[in-house]
Biopython code that builds the backbone (N, CA, C, O; Angstrom):
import numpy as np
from Bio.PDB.StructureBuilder import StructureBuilder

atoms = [
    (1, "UNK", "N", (-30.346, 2.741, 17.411)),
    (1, "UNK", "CA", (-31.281, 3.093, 16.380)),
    (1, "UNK", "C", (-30.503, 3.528, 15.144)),
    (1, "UNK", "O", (-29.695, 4.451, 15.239)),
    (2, "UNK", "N", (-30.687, 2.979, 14.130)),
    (2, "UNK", "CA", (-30.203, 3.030, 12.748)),
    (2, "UNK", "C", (-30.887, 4.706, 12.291)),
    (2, "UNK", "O", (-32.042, 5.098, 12.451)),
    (3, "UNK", "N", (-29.546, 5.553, 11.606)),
    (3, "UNK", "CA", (-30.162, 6.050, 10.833)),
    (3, "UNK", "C", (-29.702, 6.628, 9.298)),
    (3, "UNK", "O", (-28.531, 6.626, 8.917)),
    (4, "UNK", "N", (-30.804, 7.104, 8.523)),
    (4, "UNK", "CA", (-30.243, 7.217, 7.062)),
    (4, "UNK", "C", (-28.598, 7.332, 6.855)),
    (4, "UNK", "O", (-27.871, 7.902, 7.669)),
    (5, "UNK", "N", (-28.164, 6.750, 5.731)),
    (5, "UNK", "CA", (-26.501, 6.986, 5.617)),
    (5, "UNK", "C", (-25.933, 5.680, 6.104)),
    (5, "UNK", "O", (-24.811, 5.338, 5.730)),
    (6, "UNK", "N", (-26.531, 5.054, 6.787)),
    (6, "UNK", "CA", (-25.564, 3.687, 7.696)),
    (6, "UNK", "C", (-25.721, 2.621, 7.823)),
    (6, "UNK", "O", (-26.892, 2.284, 7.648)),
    (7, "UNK", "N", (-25.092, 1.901, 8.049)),
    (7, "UNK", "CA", (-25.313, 0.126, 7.502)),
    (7, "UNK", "C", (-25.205, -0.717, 8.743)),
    (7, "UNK", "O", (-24.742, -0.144, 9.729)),
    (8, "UNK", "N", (-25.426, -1.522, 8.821)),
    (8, "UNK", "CA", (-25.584, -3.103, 10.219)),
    (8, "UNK", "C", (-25.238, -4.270, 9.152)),
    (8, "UNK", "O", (-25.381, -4.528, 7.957)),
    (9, "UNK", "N", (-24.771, -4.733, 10.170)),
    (9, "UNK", "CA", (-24.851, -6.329, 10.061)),
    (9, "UNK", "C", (-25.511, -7.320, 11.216)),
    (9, "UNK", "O", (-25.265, -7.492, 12.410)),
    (10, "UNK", "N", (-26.379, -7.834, 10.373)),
    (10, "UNK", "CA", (-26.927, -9.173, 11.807)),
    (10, "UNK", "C", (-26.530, -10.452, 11.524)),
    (10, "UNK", "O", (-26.885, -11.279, 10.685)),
    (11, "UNK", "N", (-25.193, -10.429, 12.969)),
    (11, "UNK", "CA", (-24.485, -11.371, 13.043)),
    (11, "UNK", "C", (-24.798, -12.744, 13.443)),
    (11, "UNK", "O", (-24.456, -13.806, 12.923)),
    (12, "UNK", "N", (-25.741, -12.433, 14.791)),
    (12, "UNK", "CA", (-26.905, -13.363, 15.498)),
    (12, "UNK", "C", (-27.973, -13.525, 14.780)),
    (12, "UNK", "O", (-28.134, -13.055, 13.654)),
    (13, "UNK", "N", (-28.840, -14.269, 15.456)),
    (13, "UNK", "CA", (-30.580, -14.263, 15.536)),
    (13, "UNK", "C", (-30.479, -12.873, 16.252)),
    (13, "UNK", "O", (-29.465, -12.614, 16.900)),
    (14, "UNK", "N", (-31.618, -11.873, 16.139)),
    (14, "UNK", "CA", (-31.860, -10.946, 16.519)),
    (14, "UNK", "C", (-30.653, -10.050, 17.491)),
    (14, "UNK", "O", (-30.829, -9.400, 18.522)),
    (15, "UNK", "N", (-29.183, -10.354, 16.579)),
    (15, "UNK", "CA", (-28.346, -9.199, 16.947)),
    (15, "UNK", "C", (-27.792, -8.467, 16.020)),
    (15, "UNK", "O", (-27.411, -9.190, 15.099)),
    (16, "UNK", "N", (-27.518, -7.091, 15.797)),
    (16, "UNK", "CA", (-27.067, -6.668, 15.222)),
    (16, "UNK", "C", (-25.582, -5.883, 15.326)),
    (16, "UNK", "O", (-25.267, -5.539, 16.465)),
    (17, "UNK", "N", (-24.539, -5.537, 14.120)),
    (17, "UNK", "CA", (-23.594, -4.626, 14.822)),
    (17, "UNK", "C", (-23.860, -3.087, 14.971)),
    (17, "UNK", "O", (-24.790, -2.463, 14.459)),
    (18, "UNK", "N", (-22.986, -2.660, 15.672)),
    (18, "UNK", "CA", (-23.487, -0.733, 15.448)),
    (18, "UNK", "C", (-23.528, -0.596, 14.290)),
    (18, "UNK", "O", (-22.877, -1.332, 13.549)),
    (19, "UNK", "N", (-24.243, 0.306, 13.871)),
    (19, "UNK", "CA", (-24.465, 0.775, 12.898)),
    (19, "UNK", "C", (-22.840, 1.762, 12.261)),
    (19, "UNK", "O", (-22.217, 2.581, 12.938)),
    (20, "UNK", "N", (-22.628, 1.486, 11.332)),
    (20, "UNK", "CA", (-21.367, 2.054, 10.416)),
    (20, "UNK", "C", (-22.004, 3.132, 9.281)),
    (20, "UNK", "O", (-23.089, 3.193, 8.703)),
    (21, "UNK", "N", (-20.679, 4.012, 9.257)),
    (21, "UNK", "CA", (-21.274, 4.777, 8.194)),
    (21, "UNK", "C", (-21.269, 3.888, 6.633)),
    (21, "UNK", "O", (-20.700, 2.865, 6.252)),
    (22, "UNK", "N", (-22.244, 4.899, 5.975)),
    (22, "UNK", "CA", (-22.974, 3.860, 4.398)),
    (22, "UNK", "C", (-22.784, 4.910, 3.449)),
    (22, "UNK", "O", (-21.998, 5.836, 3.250)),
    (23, "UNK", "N", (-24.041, 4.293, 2.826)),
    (23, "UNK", "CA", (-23.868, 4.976, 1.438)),
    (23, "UNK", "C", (-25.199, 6.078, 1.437)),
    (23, "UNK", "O", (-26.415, 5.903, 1.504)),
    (24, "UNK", "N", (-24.168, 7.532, 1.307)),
    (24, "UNK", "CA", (-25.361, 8.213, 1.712)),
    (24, "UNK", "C", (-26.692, 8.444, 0.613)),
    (24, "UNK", "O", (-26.726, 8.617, -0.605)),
    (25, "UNK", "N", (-27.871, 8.348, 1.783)),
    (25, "UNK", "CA", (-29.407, 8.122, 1.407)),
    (25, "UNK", "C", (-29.791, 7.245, 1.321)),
    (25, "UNK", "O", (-30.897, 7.057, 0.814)),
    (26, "UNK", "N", (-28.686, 5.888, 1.996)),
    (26, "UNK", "CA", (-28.943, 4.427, 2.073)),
    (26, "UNK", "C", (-29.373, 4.227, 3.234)),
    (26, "UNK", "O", (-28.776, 4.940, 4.041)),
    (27, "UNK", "N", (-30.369, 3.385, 3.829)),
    (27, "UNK", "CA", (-30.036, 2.379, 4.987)),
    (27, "UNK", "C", (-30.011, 1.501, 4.415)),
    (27, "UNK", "O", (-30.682, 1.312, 3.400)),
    (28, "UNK", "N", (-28.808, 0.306, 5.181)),
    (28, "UNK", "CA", (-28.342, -1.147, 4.488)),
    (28, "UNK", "C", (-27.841, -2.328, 5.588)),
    (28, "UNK", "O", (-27.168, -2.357, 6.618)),
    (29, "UNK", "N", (-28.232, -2.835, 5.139)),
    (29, "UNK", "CA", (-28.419, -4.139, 6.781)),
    (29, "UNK", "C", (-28.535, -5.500, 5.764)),
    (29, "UNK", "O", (-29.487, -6.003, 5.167)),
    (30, "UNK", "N", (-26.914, -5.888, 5.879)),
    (30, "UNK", "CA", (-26.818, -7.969, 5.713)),
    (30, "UNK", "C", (-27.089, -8.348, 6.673)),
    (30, "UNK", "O", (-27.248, -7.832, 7.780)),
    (31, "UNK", "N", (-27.181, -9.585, 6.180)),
    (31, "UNK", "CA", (-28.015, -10.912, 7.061)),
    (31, "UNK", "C", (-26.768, -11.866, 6.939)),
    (31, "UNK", "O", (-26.696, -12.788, 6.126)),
    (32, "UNK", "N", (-25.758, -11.514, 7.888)),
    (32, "UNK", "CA", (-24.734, -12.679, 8.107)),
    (32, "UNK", "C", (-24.458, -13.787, 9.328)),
    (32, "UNK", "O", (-23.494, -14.281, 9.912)),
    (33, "UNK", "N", (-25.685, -13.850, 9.341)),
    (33, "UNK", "CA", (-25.991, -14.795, 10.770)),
    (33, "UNK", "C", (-26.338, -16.191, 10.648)),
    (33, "UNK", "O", (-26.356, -17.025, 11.554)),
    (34, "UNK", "N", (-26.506, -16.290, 9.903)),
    (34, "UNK", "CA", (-26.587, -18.115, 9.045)),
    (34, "UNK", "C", (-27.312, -18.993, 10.304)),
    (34, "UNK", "O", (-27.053, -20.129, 10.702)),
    (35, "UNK", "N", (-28.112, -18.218, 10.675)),
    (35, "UNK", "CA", (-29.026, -18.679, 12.011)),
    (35, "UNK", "C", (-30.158, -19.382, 11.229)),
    (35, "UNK", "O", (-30.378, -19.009, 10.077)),
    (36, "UNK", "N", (-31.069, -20.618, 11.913)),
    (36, "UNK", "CA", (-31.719, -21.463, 11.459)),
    (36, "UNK", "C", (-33.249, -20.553, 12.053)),
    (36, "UNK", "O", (-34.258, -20.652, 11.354)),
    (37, "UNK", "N", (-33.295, -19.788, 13.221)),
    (37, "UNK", "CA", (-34.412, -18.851, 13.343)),
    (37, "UNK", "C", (-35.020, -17.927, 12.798)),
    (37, "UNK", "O", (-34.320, -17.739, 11.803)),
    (38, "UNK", "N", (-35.952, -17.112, 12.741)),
    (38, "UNK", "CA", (-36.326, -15.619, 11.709)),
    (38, "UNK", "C", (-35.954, -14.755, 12.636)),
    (38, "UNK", "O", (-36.510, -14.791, 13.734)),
    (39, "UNK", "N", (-34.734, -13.628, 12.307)),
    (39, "UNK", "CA", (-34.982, -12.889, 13.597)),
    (39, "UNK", "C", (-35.806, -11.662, 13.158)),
    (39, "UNK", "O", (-36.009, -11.353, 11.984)),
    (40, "UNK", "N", (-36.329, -10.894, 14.416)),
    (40, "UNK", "CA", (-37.395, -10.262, 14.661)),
    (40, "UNK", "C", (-36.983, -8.970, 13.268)),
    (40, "UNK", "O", (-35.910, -8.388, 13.423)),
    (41, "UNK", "N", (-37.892, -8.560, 11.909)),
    (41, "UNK", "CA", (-37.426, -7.793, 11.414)),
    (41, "UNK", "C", (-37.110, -6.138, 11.372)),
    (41, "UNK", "O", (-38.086, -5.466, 11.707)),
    (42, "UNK", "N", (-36.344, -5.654, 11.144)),
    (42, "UNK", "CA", (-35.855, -4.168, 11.240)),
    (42, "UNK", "C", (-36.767, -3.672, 10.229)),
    (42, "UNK", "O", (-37.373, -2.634, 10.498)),
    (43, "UNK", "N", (-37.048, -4.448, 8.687)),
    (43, "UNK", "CA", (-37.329, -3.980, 7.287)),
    (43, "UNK", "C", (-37.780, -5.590, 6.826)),
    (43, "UNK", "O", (-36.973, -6.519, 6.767)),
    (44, "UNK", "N", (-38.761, -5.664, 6.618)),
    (44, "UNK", "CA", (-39.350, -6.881, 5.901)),
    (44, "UNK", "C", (-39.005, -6.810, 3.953)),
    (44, "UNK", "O", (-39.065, -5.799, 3.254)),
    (45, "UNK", "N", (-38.686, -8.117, 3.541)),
    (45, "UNK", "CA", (-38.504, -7.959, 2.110)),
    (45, "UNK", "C", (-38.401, -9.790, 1.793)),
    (45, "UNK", "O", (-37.480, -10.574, 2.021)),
    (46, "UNK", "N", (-39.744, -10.003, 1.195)),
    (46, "UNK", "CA", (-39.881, -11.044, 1.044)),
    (46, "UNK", "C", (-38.455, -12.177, 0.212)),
    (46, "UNK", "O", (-37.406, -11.692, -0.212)),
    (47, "UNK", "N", (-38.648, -13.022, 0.182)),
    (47, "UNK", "CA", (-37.656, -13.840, -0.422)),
    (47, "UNK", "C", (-36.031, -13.306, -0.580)),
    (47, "UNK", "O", (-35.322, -13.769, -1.474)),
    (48, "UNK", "N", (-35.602, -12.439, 0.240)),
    (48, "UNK", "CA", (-34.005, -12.417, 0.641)),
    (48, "UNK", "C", (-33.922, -13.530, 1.396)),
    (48, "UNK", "O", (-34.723, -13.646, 2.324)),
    (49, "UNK", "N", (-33.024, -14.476, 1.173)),
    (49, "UNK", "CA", (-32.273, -15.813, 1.516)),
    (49, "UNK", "C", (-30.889, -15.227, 2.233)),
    (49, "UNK", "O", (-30.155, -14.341, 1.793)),
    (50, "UNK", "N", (-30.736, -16.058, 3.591)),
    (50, "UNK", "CA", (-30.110, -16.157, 4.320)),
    (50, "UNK", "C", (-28.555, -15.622, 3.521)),
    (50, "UNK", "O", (-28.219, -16.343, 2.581)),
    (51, "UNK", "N", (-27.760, -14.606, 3.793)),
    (51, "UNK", "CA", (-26.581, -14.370, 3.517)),
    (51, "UNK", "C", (-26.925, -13.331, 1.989)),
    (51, "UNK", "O", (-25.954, -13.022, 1.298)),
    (52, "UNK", "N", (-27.402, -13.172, 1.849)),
    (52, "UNK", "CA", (-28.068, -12.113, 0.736)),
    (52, "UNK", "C", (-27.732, -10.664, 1.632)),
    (52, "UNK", "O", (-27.441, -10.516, 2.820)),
    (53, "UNK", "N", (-27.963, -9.351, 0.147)),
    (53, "UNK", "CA", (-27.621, -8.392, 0.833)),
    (53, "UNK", "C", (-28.830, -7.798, -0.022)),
    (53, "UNK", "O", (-29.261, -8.295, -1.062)),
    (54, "UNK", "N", (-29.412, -6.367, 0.756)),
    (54, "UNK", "CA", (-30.369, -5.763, 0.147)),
    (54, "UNK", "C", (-30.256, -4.241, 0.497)),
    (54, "UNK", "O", (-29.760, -3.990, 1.595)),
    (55, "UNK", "N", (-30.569, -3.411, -0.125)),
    (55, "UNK", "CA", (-30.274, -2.102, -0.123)),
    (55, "UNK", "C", (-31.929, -1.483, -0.264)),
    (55, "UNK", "O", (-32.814, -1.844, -1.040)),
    (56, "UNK", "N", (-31.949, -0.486, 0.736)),
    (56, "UNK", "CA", (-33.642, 0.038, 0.657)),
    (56, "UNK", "C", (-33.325, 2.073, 0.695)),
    (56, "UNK", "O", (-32.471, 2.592, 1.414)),
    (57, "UNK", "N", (-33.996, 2.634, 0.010)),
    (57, "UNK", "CA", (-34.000, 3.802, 0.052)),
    (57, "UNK", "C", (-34.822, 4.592, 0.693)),
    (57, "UNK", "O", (-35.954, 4.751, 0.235)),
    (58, "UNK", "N", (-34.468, 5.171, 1.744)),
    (58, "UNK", "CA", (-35.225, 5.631, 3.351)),
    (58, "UNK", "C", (-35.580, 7.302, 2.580)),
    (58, "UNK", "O", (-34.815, 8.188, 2.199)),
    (59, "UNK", "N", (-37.418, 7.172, 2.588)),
    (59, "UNK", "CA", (-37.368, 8.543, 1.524)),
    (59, "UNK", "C", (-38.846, 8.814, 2.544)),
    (59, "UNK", "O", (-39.905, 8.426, 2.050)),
    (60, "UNK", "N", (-38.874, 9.227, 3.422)),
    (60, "UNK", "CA", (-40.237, 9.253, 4.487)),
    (60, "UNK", "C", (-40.833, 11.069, 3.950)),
    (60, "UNK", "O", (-40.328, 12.182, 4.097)),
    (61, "UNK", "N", (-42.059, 10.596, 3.334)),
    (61, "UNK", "CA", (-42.554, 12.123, 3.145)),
    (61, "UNK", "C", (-43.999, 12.141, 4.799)),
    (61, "UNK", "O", (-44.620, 11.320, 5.475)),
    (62, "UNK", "N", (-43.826, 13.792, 4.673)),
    (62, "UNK", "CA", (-45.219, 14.000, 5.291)),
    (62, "UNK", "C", (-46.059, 14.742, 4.664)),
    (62, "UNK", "O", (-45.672, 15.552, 3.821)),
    (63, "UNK", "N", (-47.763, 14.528, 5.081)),
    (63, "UNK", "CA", (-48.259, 14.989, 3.732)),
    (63, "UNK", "C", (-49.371, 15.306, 4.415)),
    (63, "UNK", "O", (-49.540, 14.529, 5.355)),
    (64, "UNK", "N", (-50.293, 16.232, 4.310)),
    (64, "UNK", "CA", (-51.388, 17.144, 5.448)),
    (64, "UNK", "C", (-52.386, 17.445, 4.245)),
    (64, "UNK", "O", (-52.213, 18.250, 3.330)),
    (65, "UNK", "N", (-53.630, 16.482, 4.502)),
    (65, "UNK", "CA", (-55.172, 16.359, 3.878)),
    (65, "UNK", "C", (-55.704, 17.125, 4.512)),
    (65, "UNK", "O", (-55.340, 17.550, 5.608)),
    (66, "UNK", "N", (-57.071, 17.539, 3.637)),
    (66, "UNK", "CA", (-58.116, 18.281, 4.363)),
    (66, "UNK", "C", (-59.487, 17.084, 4.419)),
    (66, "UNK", "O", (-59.902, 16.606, 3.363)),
    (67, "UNK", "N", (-59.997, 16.758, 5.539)),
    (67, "UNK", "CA", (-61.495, 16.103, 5.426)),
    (67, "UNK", "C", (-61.977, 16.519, 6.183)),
    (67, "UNK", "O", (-61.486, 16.701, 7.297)),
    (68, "UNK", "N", (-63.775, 16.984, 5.636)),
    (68, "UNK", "CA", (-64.693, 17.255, 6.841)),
    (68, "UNK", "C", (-64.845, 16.084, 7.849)),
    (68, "UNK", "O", (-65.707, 16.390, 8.674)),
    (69, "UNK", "N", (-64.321, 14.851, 8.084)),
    (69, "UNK", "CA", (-64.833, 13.837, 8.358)),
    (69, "UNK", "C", (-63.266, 13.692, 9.270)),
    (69, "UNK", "O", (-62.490, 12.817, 8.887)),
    (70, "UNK", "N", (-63.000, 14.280, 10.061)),
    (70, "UNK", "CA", (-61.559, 13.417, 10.980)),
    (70, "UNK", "C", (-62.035, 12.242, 11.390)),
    (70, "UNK", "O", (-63.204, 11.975, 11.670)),
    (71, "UNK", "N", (-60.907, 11.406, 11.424)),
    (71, "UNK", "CA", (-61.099, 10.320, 12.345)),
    (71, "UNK", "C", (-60.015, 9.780, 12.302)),
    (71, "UNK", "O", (-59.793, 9.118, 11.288)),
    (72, "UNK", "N", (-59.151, 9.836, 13.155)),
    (72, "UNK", "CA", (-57.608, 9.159, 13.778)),
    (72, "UNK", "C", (-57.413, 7.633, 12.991)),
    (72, "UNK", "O", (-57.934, 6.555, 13.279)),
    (73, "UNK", "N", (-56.623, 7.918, 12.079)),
    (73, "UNK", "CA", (-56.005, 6.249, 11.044)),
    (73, "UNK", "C", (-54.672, 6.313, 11.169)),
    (73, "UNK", "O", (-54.052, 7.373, 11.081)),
    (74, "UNK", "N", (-54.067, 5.027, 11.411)),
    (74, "UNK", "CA", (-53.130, 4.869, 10.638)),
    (74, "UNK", "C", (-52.769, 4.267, 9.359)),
    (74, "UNK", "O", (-51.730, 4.482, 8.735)),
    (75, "UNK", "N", (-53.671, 3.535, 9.048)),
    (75, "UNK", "CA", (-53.202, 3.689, 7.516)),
    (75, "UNK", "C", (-53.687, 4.615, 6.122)),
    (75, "UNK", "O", (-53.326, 5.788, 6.031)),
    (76, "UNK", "N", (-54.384, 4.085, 5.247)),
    (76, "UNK", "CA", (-54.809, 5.233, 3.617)),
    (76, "UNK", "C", (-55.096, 6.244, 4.345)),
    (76, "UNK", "O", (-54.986, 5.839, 5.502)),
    (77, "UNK", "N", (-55.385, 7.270, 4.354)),
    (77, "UNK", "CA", (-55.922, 9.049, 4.309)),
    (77, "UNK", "C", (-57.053, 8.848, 2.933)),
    (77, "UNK", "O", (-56.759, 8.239, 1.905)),
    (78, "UNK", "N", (-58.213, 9.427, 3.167)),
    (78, "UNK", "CA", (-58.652, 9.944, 2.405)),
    (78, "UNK", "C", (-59.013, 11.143, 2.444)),
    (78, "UNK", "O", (-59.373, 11.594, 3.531)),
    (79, "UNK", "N", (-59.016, 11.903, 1.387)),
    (79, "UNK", "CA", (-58.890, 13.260, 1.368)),
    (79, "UNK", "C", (-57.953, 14.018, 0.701)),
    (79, "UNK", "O", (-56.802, 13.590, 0.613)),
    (80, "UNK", "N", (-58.309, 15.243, 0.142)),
    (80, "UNK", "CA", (-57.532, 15.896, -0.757)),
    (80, "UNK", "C", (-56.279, 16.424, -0.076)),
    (80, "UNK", "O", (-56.454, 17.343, 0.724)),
    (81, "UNK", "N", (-54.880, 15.923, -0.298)),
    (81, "UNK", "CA", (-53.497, 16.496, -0.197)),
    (81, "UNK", "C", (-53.254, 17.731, -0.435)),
    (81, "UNK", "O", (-53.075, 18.015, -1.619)),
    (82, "UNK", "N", (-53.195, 18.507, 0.280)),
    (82, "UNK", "CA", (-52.930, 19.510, 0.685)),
    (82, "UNK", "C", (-51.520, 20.390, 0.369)),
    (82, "UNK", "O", (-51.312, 21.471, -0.184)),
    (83, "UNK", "N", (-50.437, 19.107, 1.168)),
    (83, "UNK", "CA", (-49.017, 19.476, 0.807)),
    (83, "UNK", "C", (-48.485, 18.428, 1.292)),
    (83, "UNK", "O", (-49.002, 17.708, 2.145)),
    (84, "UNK", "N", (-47.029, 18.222, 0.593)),
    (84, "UNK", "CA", (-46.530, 17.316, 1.300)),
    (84, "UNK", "C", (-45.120, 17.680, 1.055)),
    (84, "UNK", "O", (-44.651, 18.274, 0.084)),
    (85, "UNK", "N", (-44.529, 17.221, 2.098)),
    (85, "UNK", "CA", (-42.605, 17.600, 1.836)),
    (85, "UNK", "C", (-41.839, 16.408, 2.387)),
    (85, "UNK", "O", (-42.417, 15.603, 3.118)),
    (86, "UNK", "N", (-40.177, 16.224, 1.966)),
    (86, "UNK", "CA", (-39.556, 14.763, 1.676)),
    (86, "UNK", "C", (-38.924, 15.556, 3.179)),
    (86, "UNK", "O", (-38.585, 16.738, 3.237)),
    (87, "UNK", "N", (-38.871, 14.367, 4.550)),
    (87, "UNK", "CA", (-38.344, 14.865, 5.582)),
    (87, "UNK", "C", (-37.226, 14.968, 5.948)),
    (87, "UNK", "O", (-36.691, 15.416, 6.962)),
    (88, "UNK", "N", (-36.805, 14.403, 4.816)),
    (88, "UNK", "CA", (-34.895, 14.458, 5.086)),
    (88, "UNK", "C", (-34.490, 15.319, 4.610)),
    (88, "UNK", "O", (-33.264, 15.434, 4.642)),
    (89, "UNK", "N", (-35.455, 16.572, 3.793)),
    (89, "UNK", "CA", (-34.687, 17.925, 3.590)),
    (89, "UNK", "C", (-35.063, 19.005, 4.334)),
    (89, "UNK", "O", (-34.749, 20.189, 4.217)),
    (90, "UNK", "N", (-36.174, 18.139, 5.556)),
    (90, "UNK", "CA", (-36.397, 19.490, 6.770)),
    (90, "UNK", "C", (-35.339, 19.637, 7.915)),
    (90, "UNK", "O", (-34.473, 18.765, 7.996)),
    (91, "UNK", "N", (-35.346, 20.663, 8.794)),
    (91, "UNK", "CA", (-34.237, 21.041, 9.651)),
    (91, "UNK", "C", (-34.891, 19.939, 10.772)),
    (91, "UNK", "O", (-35.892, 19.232, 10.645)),
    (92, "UNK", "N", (-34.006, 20.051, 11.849)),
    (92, "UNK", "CA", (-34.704, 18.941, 13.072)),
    (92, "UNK", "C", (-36.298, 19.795, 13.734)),
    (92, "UNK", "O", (-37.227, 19.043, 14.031)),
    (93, "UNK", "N", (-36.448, 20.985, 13.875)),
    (93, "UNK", "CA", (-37.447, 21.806, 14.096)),
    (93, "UNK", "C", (-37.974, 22.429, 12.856)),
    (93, "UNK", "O", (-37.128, 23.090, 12.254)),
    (94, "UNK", "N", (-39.319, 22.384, 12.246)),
    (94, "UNK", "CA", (-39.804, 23.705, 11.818)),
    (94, "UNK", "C", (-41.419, 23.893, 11.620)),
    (94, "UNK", "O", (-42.084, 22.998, 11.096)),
    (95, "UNK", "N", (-41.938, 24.980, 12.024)),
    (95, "UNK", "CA", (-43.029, 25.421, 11.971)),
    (95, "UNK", "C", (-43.775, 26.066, 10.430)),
    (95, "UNK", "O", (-43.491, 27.056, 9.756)),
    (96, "UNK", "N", (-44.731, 25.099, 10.287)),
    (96, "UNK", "CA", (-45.464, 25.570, 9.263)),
    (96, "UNK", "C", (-47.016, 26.502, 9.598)),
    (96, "UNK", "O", (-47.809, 26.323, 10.522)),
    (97, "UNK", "N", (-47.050, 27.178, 8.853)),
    (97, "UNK", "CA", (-48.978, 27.670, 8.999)),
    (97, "UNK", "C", (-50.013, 26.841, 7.533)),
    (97, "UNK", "O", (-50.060, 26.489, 6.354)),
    (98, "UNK", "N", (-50.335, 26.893, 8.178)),
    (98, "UNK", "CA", (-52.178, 26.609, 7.375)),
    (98, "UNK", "C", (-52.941, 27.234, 6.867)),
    (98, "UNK", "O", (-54.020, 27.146, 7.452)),
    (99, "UNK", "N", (-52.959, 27.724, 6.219)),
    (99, "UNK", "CA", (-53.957, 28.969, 5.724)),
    (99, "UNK", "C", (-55.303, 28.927, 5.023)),
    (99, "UNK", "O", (-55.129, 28.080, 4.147)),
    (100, "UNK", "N", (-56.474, 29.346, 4.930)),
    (100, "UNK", "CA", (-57.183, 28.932, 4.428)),
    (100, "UNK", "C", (-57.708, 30.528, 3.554)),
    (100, "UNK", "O", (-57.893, 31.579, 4.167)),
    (101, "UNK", "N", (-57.824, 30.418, 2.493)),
    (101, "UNK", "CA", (-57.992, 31.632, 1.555)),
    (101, "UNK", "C", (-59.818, 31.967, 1.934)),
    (101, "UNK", "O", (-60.665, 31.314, 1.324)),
    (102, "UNK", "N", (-60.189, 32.902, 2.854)),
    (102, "UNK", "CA", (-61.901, 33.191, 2.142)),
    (102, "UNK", "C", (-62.410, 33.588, 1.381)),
    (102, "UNK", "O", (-63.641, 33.585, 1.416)),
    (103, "UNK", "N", (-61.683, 34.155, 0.263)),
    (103, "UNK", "CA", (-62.915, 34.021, -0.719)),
    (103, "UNK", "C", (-62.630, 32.944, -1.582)),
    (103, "UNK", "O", (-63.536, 32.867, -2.411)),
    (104, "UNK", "N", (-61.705, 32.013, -1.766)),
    (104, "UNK", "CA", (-61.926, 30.921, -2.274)),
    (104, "UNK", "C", (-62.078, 29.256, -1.574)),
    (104, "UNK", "O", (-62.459, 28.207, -2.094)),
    (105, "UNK", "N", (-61.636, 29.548, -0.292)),
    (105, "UNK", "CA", (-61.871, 28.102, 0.389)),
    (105, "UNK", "C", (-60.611, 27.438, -0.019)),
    (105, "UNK", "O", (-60.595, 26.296, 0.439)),
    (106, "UNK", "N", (-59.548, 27.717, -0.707)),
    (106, "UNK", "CA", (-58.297, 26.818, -0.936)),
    (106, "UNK", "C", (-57.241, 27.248, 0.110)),
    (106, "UNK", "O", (-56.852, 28.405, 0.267)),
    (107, "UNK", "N", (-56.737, 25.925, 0.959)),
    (107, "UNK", "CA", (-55.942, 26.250, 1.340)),
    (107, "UNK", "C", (-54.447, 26.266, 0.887)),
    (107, "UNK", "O", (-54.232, 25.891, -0.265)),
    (108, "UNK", "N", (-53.137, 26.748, 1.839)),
    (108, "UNK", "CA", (-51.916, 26.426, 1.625)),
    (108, "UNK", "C", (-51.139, 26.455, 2.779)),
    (108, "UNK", "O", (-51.502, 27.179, 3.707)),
    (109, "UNK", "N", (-50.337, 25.924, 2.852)),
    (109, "UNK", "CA", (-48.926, 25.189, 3.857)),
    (109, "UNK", "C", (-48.258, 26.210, 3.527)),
    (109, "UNK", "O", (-48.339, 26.450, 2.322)),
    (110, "UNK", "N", (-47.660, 26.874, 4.084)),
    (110, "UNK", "CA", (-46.663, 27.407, 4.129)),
    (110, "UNK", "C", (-44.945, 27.718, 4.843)),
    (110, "UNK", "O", (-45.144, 28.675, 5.592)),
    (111, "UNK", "N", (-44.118, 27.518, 4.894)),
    (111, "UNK", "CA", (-43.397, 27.371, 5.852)),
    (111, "UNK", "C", (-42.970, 29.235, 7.144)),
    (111, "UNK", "O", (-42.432, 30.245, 6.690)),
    (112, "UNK", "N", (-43.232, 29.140, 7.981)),
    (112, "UNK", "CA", (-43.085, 30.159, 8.972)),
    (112, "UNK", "C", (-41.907, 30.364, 9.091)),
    (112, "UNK", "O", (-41.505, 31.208, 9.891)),
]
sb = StructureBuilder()
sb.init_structure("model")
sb.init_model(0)
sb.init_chain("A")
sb.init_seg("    ")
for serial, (resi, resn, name, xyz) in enumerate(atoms, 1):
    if name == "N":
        sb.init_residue(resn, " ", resi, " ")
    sb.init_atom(name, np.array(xyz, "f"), 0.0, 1.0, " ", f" {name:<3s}", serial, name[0])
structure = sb.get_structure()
């Protein structure tokens, strides 16, 4: 499993090398496999041609709405954002609270 900072090469159809250290806040993965198949993708990016190199910036936020209306999605959220933070500047563990203000009904995230 690839992670931020490190680079691959896919040498095969659907092989890759270990992952090497990169350029940090990069993930970066050539396509040096000059294979006539599609192999299965890591990162989709339309029109990179065989032997091309592409660089993507791995920036994953999380972000906690409020709706009277739950209902388990994976994709859009609707609903007012609450908070959100960039996860590559959290520790591997941390606990937040939720708070909800009564006499105004606004909440806030806070970190514990």
């Amino acid at each position: 499993m690839m992670q931020v900072s490190e680079k691959t090469t896919l040498t095969k159809a659907n092989e890759f090398s270990a992952p090497q250290a990169g350029t940090a806040g990069i993930l970066e993965a050539q396509n040096h496999s000059l294979a006539d198949s599609i192999p299965m993708p890591l990162l989709y990016f339309s029109d990179v041609q065989d032997g091309s190199h592409i660089t993507a910036k791995f920036s994953p936020v999380l972000r906690a709405y409020v709706t009277s209306d739950y209902e388990e999605t994976r994709g859009q959220v609707d609903g007012r954002e609450v908070w959100s933070q960039d996860l590559t500047g959290l520790a591997q563990n941390t606990t937040w609270n939720l708070e909800r203000n009564s006499w105004t009904g606004n909440l806030s995230v806070t970190h514990a």
